[in-house]
N, C-alpha and C positions, 0 to 999 in steps of 0.2 A: 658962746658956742664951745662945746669939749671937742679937742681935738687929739686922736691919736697918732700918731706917726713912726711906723717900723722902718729902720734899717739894718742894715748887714747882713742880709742874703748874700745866697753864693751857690755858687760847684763847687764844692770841695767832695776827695778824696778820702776813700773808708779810713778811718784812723786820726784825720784829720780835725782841726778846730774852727769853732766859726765863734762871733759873737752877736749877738743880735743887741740893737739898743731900742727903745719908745721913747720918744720925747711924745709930754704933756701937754697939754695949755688948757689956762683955764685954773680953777682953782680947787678941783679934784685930786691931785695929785698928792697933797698933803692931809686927805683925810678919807682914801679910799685904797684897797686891797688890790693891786697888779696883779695879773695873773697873763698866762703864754698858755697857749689852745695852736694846734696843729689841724691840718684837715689834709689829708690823701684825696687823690683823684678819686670820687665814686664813695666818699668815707664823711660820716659826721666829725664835729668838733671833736676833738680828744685834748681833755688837758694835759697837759705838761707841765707845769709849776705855778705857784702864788706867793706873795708875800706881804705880807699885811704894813699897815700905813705906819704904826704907833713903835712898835720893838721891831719889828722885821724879823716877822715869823716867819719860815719859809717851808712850803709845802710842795713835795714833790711827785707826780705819777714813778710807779715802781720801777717803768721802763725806762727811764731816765734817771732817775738815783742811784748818784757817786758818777756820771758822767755831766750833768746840767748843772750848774748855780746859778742861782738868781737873785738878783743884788739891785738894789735901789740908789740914785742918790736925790735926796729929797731937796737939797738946795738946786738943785738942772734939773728937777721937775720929771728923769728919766730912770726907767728903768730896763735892767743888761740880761742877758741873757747868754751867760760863757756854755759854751756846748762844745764836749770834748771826747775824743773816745769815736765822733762819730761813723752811726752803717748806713747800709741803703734803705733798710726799713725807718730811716729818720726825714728821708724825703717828705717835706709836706710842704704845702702854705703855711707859715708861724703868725699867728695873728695875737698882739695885745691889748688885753681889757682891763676895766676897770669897774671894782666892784663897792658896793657901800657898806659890806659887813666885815667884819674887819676877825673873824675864826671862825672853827664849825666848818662841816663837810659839806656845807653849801661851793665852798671857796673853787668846788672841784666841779662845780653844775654849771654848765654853760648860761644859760637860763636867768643866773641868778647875776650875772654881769649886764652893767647898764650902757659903758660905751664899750667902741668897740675899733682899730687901727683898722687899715684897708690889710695887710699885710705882706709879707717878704718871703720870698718862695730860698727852700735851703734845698739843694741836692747834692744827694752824697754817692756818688759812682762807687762801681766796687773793684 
């Protein structure tokens, strides 16, 4: 059974940082692509970053590049989510998945992700 699991939600403060982590299980984690998906009240999936299994490629939505990194550690099975910089339009649910292609503009298709964390609500007041 693949299990994902989000922490580090929060209220925080426009300007402010948060970190999100997923811990793994299961034996995905060292041969599939993470990726962090947001959903607003009333809004589909929106990606937010990925990083592949092998080099740790890391792919970013424009609205978050130079404020997100997304960083793996492959021996704790988890992957972080440092978010900095942030506003109130970063408010969502943060959910992470895990995908089996490992590059290519799929990485950014909801769709194309097989598991998937319940996830961790971030709110950023202004």
């Amino acid at each position: 059974q693949v299990q994902l699991v989000e922490s580090g939600g929060g209220l925080v403060q426009a300007g402010g940082s948060l970190r999100l982590s997923c811990a793994a299980s299961g034996r995905i984690f060292n041969s599939y692509t993470m990726g962090w998906f947001r959903q607003a009240p009333g809004k589909e999936h929106e990606f937010v970053a990925a990083i592949t299994w092998n080099v740790g490629i890391a792919y970013y939505a424009d609205s978050v590049k130079g404020r997100f990194t997304i960083s793996r550690d492959n021996a704790k099975n988890t992957v972080y989510l440092q978010m900095n910089s942030l506003k109130p339009e970063d408010t969502s649910v943060y959910f992470c998945a895990a995908n089996p292609a490992t590059s290519g503009p799929t990485l950014r298709v909801t769709s194309t992700y097989h598991y998937w964390g319940q996830g961790t609500q971030v709110t950023v007041s202004s």
